[in-house]
C-alpha positions in Angstrom: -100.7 5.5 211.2 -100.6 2.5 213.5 -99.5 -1.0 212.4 -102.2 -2.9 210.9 -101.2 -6.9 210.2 -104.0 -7.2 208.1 -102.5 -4.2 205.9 -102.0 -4.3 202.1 -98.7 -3.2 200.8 -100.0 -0.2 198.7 -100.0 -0.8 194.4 -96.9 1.1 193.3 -97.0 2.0 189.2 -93.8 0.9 187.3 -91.1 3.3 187.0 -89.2 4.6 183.4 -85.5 4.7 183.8 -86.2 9.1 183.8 -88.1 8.5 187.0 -85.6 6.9 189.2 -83.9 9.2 191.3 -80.5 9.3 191.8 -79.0 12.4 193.2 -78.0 11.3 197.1 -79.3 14.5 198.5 -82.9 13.8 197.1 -82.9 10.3 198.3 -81.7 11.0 201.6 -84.3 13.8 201.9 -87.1 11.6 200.8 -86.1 8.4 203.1 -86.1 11.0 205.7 -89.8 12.3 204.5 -91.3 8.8 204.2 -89.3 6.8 207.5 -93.1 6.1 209.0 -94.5 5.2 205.6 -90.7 2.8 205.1 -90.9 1.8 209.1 -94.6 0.6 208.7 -93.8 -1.1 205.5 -90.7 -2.8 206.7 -92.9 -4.1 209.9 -95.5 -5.5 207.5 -93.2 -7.1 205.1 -91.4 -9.0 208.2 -94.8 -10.5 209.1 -96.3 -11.1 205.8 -93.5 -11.7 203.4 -94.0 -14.4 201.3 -91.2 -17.3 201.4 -89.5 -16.1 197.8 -88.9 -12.3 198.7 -85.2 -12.7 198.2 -85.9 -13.9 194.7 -88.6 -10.7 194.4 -86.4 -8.2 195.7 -83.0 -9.8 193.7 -85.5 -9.3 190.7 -86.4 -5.8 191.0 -83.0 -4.6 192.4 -81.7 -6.3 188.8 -84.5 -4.7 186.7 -84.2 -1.1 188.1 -80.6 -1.0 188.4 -80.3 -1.7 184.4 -82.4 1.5 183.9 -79.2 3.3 185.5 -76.6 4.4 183.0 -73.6 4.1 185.8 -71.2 6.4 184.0 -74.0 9.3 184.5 -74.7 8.2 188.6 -72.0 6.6 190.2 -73.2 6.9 193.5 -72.5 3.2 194.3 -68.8 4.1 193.8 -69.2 7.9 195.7 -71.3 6.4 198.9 -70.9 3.2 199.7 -67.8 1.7 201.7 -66.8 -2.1 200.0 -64.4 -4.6 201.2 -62.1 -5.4 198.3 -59.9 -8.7 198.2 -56.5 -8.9 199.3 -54.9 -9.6 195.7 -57.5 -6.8 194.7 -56.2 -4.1 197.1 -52.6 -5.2 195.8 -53.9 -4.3 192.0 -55.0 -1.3 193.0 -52.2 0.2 195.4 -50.0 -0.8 192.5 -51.8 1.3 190.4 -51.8 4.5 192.7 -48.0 3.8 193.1 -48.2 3.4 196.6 -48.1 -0.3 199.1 -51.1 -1.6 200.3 -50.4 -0.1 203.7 -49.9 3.2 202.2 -53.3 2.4 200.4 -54.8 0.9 203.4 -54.0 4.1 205.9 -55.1 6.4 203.3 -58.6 5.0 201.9 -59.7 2.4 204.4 -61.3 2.1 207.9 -62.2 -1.0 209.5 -61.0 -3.5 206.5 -63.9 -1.6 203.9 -62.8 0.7 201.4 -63.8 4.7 202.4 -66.3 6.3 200.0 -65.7 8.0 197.3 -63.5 4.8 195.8 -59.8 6.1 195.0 -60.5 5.0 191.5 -63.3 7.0 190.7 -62.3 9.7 187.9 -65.4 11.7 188.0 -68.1 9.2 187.5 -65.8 6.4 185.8 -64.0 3.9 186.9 -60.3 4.3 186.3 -59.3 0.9 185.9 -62.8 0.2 184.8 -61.6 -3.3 183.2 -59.7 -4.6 186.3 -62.3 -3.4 188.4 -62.5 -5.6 191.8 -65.6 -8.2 192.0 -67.4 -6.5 194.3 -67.9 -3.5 191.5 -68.7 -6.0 189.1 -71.6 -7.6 190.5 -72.5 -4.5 193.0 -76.2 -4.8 191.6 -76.6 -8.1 193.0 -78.1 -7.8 196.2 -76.4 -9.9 199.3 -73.7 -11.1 197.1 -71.0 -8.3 198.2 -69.8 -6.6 201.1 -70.8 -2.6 201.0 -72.6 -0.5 203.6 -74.2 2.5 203.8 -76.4 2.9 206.6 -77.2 6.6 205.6 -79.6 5.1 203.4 -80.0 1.4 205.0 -77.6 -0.8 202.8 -75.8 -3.7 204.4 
């Protein structure tokens, strides 16, 4: 289907927190399925987005991420790389018994944090109430550092 500037985004029904999908598989296999569908949406929205999409899309990132019970996904902590701070990394070599360069040679590439985080037990957080900032306030969108351009995140 060709670009149409005069095209309407298409109505979308609200979803329950049982219809969001989060095994990684799925959604990679359905961003594969629908990257026309995403592409031609993505080329509308850059020419017809209104001046608050931020605001919109920092809205419905915080909406839909509170129907996630974290401790039954954890995919942000299994798939996305993050850039901890210095004082952070310190916390958390400490913890593994090993020096941040231990830490760093082990877990990190590039200054970010490999995927899955080293303090993942299962699908919880180890140190859970010393957690780094960029874990606490990963459904925030733009306000951390992870990547994951498997599935467009950065």
């Amino acid at each position: 289907m060709a670009y149409d500037p005069g095209m309407k985004p298409p109505k979308r029904k609200q979803l329950a927190a049982s219809e969001i999908e989060t095994d990684l598989s799925r959604i990679q296999h359905l961003s594969q399925e629908h990257d026309d569908e995403n592409w031609e949406f993505r080329s509308w929205l850059k020419q017809n987005a209104p001046d608050n999409i931020d605001g919109i899309v920092k809205a419905l990132s915080q909406k839909y991420f509170a129907l996630i019970d974290c401790t039954q996904c954890a995919n942000c902590c299994r798939s996305l790389q993050t850039e901890f701070k210095k004082s952070e990394l310190y916390t958390i070599a400490k913890t593994l018994g090993q020096s941040i360069k231990a830490f760093e040679k082990q877990f990190m590439s590039e200054g970010m944090v490999n995927p899955p985080c080293p303090m993942l037990d299962g699908k919880l957080c180890s140190i859970y109430e010393n957690r780094p900032e960029v874990c606490r306030v990963v459904s925030a969108p733009r306000t951390t550092r992870i990547h994951n351009p498997t599935y467009g995140c950065d």
